[in-house]
N, C-alpha and C positions, 0 to 999 in steps of 0.2 A: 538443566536447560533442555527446554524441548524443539525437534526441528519440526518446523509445519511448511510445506509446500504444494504449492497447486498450479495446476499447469494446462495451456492449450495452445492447439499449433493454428497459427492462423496462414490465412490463402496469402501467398506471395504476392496477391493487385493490393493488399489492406494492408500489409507489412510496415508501409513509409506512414500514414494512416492512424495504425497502433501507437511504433515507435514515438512517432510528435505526442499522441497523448502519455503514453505512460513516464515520457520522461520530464512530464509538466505536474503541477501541484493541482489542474483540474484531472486529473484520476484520482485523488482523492476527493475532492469535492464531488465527484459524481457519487462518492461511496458514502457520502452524507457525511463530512469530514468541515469543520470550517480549518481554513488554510491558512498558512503565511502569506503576504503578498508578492517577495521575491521569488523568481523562480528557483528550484532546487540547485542550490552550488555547493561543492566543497566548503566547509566550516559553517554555511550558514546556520543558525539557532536561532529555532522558531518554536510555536505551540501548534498542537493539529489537537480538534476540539469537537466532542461529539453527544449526543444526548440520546440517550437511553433511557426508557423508565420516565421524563420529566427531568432525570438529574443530568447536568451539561460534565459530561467528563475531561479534563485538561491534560494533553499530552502533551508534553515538553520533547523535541529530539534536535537532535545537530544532524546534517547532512555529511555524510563520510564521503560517499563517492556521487558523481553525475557526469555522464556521456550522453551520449547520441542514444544509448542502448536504453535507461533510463535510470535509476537511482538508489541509493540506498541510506539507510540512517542509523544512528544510533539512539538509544531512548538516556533522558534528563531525568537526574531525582526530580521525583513529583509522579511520573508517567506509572500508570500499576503495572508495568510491567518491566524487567529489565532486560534487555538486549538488542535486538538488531533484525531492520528489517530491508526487504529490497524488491524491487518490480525490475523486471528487464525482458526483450525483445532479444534473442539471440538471432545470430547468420541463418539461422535454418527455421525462424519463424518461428520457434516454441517463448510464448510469453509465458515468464512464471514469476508469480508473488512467493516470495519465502522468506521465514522468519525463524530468526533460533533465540529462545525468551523463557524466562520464568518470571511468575510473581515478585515483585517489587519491594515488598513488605511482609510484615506475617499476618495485616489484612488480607492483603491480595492472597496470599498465601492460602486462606480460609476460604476465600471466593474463587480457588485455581479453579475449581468444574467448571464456572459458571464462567472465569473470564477463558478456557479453551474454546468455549462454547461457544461466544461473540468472536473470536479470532478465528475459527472453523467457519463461523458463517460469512465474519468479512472477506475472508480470501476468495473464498466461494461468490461473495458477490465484485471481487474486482473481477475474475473470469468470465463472469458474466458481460459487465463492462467491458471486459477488449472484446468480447464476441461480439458483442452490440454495435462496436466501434467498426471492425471488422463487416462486419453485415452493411452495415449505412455506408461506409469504404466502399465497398466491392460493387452496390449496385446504385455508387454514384450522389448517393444522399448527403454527402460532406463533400 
């Protein structure tokens, strides 16, 4: 299992801001994700779905935890990857994506470079995402 986390602190005016988005299923859709329609609860199981390449990738996961702070999951056979991921807003403003995962199969297992690769980039772009979120926050554009 590998851990990957990514992390930024945001201004305390975008704080309330962030939290609403990260703990909603549009932070993933912003990350080019198609979503479930319920919002994230405990037990929910849903698919989160993405294309790369022309080919539509299907992520199956169950929702483990969801607060105010914002949520986390577990991944479904089918998903290339097995384990566990979470977005949250802590008290001191640090939003961090983190995930602990290995390949899913001994496909996936053969494509591990290439799928660290897409998961280094996705994190990398939810960060961007709360910065973004934060920015339109702060100078009143949301």
């Amino acid at each position: 299992m590998r851990i990957a986390e990514h992390s930024t602190v945001v201004d305390p005016a975008a704080r309330d801001a962030v939290a609403a988005l990260v703990r909603s299923w549009e932070f993933k859709r912003r990350a080019g994700f198609e979503v479930p329609s319920p919002q994230p609860t405990p037990g929910l199981e849903g698919v989160l779905a993405k294309r790369l390449l022309g080919i539509r990738f299907v992520e199956p996961v169950r929702i483990v935890w969801a607060d105010e702070s914002g949520f986390g999951y577990e991944t479904r056979p089918g998903h290339p990857i097995y384990g566990e991921e979470s977005f949250r807003i802590d008290g001191r403003g640090v939003f961090t994506a983190r995930s602990i995962s290995c390949p899913s199969t001994a496909l996936w297992r053969v494509l591990g470079p290439a799928l660290r690769m897409v998961q280094r980039a996705t994190h990398a772009r939810y960060v961007k995402i709360v910065q973004a979120e934060a920015a339109a926050s702060a100078s009143g554009d949301r």
